[in-house]
N, C-alpha and C positions, 0 to 999 in steps of 0.2 A: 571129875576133871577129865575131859578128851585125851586121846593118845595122843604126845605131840612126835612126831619122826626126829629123828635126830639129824643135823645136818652132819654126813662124815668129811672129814676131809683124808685126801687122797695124796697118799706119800709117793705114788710112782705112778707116773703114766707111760702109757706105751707108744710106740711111734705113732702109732693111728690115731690115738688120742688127741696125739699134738697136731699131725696134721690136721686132723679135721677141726681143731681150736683155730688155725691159721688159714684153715680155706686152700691147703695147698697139698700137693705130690708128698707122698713118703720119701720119695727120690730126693727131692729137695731139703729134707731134714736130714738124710743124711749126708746130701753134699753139703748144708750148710754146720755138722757138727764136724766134717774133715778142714771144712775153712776157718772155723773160729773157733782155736783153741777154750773160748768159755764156757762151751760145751763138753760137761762131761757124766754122757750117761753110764749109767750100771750097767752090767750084763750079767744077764742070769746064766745058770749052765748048757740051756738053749744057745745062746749067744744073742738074744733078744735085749734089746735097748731100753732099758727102763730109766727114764728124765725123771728129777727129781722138780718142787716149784721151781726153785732159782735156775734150772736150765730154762725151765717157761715162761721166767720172767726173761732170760738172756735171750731167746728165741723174740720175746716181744719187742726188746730193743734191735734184733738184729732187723726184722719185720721192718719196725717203723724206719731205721734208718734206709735199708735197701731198698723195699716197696713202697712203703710211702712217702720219703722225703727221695728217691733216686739215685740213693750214694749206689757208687760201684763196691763191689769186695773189697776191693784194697783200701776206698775211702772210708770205708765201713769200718776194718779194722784197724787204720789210725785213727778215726773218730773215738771209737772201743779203748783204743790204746792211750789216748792224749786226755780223755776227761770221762771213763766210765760210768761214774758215778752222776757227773751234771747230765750225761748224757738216760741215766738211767732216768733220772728225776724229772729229765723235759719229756720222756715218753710217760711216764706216772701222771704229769699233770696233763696231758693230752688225753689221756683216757680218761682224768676223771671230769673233765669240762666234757669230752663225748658224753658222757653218762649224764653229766647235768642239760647237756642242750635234747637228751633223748627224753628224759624229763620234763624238760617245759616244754615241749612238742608234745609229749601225750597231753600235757594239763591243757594244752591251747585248745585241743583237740575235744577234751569233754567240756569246755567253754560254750 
């Protein structure tokens, strides 16, 4: 029976980490963890920022509502305030219909 590697999953990521998940400035994650109270990273004794998933999941909702749909801050966090939850779930399903139209592009592709 082959080695099979094990997929880990990762309890804490670092700022760099997240930025470069989002294509964006370290700057900007931490101005956007002083803006939206639903961020809340660990700090080690470094004073290093360690995001847990559920910050990178909030980091995804903050993404899609400010850069991708063009809410300002403030719209952002009465958006965040008024329906977190619906809000989280139309960013989930918007990711998962990316995934599926990235999929039938590749299949069209070896057609």
């Amino acid at each position: 029976m082959p080695y099979k590697e094990r997929e880990t999953v990762k309890l804490y990521y670092t700022i760099g980490e997240v930025a470069k998940m989002f294509e964006v400035n370290t700057s900007l994650i931490r101005f956007w963890e002083k803006e939206f109270d639903i961020i809340q990273p660990k700090k080690n004794k470094k004073g290093n920022r360690l995001f847990t998933q559920e910050d990178v999941n909030n980091f995804r909702v903050i993404y899609h509502l400010v850069k991708e749909r063009g809410y300002t801050l403030q719209g952002a966090r009465e958006k965040l305030r008024e329906n977190k939850y619906g809000t989280i779930n139309t960013v989930e399903m918007v990711k998962s219909l990316e995934s599926i139209r990235h999929f039938l592009l590749e299949l069209k592709k070896e057609l």
